[in-house]
N, C-alpha and C positions, 0 to 999 in steps of 0.2 A: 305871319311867319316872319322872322326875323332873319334877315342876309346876312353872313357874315363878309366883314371887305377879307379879299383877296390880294394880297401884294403879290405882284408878277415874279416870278424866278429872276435872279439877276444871272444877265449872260458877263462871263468877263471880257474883256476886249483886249486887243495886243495893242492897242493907240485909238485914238480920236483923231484920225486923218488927219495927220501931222501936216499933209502936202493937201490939202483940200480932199482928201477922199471923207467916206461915212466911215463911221466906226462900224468893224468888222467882228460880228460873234465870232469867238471861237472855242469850242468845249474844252476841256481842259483832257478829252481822251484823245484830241485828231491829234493830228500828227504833223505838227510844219515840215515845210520841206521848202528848201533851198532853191531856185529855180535855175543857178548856175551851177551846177556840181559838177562833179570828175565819175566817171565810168567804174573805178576803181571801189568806190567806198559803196559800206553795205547798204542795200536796198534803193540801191542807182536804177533810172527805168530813163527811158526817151520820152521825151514829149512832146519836140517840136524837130522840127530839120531843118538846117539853113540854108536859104536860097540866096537870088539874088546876087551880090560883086563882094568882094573885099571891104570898095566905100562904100557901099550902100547895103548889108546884108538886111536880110527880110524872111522872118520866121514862117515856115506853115507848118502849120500844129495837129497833132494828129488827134486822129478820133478817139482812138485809144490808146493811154501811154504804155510800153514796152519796155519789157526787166532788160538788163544790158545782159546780152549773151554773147557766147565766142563768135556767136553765127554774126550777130549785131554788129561786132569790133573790126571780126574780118573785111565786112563790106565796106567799112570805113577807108582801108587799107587803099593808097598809103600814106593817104593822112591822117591824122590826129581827129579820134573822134569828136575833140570840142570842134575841131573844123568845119564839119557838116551834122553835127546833131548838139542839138540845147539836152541836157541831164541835167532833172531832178535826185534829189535824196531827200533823207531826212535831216533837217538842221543840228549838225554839230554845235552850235550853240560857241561856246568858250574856246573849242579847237579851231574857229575856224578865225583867222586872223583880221576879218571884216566886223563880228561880233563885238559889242560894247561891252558886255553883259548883259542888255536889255532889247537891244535892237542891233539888224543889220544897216554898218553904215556904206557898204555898198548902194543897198536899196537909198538909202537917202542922197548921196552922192551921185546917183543915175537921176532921181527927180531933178535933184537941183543943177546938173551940169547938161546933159542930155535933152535933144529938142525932142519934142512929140513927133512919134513916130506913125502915127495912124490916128483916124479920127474918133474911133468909138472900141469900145473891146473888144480884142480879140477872141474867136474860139478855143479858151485854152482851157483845157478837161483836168488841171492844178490846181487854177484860180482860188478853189474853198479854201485850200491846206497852202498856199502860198507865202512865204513869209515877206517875202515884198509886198503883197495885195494884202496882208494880212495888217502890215506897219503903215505902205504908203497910198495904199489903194487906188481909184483909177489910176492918179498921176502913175504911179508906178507901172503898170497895165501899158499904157499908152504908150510907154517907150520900147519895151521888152521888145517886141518883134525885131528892132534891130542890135540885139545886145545879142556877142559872140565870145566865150570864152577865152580866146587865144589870142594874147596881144598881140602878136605879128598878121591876125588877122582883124583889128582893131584901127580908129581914128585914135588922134591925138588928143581928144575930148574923151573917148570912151577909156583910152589909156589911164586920163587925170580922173577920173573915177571911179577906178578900179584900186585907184590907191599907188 
C-alpha cells in the first residue's frame, strides 16, 4: 500500500517572538484583543484588578473575565476604572494610535523599557487572543502584572512607554 506524504496545515503567526518569545498560532477567526483598553468601546470585559501602591501596582487576574456593566463602573466609583481594573477589547487595529499597521508598539515599548515584573506567567484567562502575547510573548506576559492604564497612576518608565 502506498502512503501518501502529508504536509501539515500551515498556522499563520502574528511574529516570531520578536522579544525572545515562541511564535504564537493564531487562526485567522480569534479575535485579538488589546489587553489595555478603555471601558467605553465595544466588547470591553475585565480581566485583571489592580492591587498593590501607585509605585508598585500588581495585577490579580480573574478566573473569569467580565463584560463592563453599570454595576462594574459604579463600583469603581470614584475613581477611574483604569485605576483599579486592567480591560480588554478587541484590537482596534488602525484606530488605535499605538498601532503601526502591523504590530502594537505599546507591547513592544513595554518589553524593551519595563523590568520583569514576575518570574513565570501569570494566570491570565486572555493570554490565547492577546495581542501583546500574541507579538511579544513571554517577554510581554512577564511585565503585564504591573502595567496600569492611567498615567497619573503610572512611573516615569511606564510613562516613556506608553508613548
Amino acid at each position: 500500500m502506498m502512503m501518501r506524504s502529508r504536509t501539515p496545515k500551515r498556522r499563520s503567526c502574528t511574529n516570531r517572538g520578536s522579544a525572545g518569545g515562541d511564535c504564537v498560532p493564531v487562526s485567522k477567526r480569534d479575535v485579538i484583543h488589546c489587553p489595555s483598553s478603555r471601558p467605553d468601546l465595544d466588547g470591553a470585559f475585565v480581566f485583571a484588578v489592580v492591587n498593590g501602591t501607585p509605585e508598585q501596582p500588581q495585577l490579580a487576574y480573574l478566573k473569569e473575565p467580565q463584560p463592563i456593566t453599570e454595576e462594574i463602573l459604579k463600583l469603581c466609583a470614584p475613581v477611574l476604572p483604569g485605576e483599579v481594573l486592567r480591560i480588554a477589547s478587541p484590537c482596534v487595529h488602525e484606530a488605535c494610535k499605538h498601532f503601526d499597521g502591523s504590530n502594537c508598539k505599546l507591547a513592544r515599548r513595554l518589553v524593551q523599557l519595563m523590568p520583569v515584573a514576575v518570574d513565570s506567567l501569570p494566570p491570565c484567562q486572555i493570554r490565547p487572543q492577546c495581542r501583546w502575547w500574541t507579538q511579544e510573548g513571554k517577554a510581554a506576559c512577564l511585565r503585564c502584572p504591573q502595567v496600569v492604564r492611567l498615567p497619573s497612576l503610572t512611573t516615569e518608565v511606564m510613562r516613556q512607554a506608553a508613548g
